[in-house]
N, C-alpha and C positions, 0 to 999 in steps of 0.2 A: 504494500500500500504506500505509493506516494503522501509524504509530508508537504503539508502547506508551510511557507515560506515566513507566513506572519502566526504563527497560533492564535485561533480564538477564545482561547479560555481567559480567565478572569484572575491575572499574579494576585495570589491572596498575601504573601510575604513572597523575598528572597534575599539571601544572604549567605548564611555560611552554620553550618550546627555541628560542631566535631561534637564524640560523647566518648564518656567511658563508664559499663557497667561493670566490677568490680566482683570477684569472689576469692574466699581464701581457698575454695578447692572446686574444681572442674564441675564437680558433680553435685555442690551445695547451693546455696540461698545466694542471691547478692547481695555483701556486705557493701557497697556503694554504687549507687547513679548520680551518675552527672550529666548535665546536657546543657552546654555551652551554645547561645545563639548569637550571632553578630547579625542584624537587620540593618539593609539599605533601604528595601523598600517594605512599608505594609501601612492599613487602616491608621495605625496611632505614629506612622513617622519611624526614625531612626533611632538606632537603642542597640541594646545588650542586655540579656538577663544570662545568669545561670541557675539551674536548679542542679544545685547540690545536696544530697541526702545521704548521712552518712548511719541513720541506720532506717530501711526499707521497710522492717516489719512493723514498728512504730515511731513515724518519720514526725516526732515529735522534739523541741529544744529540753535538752538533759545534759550532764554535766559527760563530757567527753563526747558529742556528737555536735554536728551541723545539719538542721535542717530546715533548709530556707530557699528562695529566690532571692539571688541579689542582682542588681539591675539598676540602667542610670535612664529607666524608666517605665516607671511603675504600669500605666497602660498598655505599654506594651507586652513587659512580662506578665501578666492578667492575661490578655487574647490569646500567647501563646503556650500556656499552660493548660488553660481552658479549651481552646480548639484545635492546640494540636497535642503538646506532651502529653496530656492524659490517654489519649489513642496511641502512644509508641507501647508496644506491646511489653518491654521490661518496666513501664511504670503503670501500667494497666491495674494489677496485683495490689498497689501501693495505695492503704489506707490514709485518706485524709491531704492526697494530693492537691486537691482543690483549695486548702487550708493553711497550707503552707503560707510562712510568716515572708512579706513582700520588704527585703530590705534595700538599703542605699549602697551602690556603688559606683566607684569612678575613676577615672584614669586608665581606661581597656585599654591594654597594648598588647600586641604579637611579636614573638622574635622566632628566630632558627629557621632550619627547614624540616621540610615535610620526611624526608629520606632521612633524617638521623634521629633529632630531635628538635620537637617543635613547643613553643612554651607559649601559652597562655596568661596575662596579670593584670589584677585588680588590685585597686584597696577598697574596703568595702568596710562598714562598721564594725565589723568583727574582726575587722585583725586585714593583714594582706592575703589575695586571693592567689594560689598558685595550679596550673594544670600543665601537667609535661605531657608527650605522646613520645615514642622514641620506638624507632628502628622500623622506619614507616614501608610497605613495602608499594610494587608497581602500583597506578594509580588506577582506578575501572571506572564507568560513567554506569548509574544508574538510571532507567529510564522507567520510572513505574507506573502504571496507570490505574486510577482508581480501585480496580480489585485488586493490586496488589500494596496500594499504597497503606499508611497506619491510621486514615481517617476514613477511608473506603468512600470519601468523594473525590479524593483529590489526584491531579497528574503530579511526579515529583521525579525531580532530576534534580541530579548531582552526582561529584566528584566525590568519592571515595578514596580514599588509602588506609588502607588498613595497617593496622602498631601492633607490636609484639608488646609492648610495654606502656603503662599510665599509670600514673601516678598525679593525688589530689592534694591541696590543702589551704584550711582557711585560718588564720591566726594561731593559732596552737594544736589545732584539730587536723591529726593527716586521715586521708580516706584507706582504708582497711583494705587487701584482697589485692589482686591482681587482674590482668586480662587475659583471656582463653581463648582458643578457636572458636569460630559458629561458620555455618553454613547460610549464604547472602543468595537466595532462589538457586542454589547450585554453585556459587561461588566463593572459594576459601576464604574467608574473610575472619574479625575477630574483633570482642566486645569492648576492646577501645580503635577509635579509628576518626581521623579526619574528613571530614564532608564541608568540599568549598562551592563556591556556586551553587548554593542551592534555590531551588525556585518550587512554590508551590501553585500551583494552577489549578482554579475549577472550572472544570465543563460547564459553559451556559447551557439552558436547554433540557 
């Protein structure tokens, strides 16, 4: 099937979402999700949230965990919480997403590259924000169309690379676990990994 040159669907956001789901062992729980957004475009403007949660099963504030959205804008992290993160399938499971406490952060910046290691930084109320990916490997273009995407209306492309390694941390609190292999529709991929260019689209009609 021939592609039309101009897509009609409706960019609901696009930017960039690296993430890293975390466990201490292949076969267990995830002791952390993270999901890093960098927005250029969407409804509420340009932004950064991350949702960082460092304990899944009760993603409440306790003494040794983080779990929060922080963000240098609060509208925005709301839309994307709300209409997409709660549809990725590792925060599906996670009680009380919706609830999670919206805090202040500022100063995003990026360094490294993709191929060795790539860092992530904030400061944010709670301390400075840090996210490493390291030892990135070839880069794959995903193309998914509403049955396969994690809100099941939407078209989503993007640039993947997949890390052998991630690692989290927000003032004193580092993120627990590590990253494993997963399977990406057939694709060796693995549960920390960068996604640039992303764009989400919905079909009019």
């Amino acid at each position: 099937m021939s592609r039309p040159p101009v897509n009609p669907a409706r960019v609901d956001w696009s930017g960039e979402n690296p993430g890293m789901y975390l466990k201490e062992r292949e076969d267990g729980p995830f002791s952390a999700l993270i999901s890093f957004f960098r927005v250029v475009h969407s409804p509420h403007g340009r932004g950064h949230a991350v949702i960082f949660i460092t304990d899944p099963d009760r993603p409440v504030q306790g003494a040794g965990h983080v779990n929060a959205v922080y963000t240098d804008n609060p509208d925005l992290a709301r839309y994307l919480v709300d209409e997409f993160a709660r549809h990725f399938g590792s925060f599906r499971p996670v009680p009380g997403l919706a609830e999670l406490p919206i805090k202040r952060a500022w100063n995003f910046r990026a360094s490294g590259d993709p191929r060795s290691r790539y860092i992530e930084l904030a400061e944010t109320e709670d301390g400075p924000l840090s996210l490493t990916w390291s030892e990135g490997g070839e880069p794959f273009l995903v193309e998914y169309l509403p049955a396969q995407s994690a809100t099941g209306r939407h078209e989503m492309f993007s640039l993947f690379v997949a890390c052998q390694g991630g690692s989290a941390r927000v003032g004193s609190v580092e993120a627990r676990g590590r990253a494993f292999p997963r399977d990406q529709f057939g694709k060796a991929s693995s549960t920390a990994f960068l996604a640039f260019s992303e764009t989400w689209l919905q079909p009019q009609g």
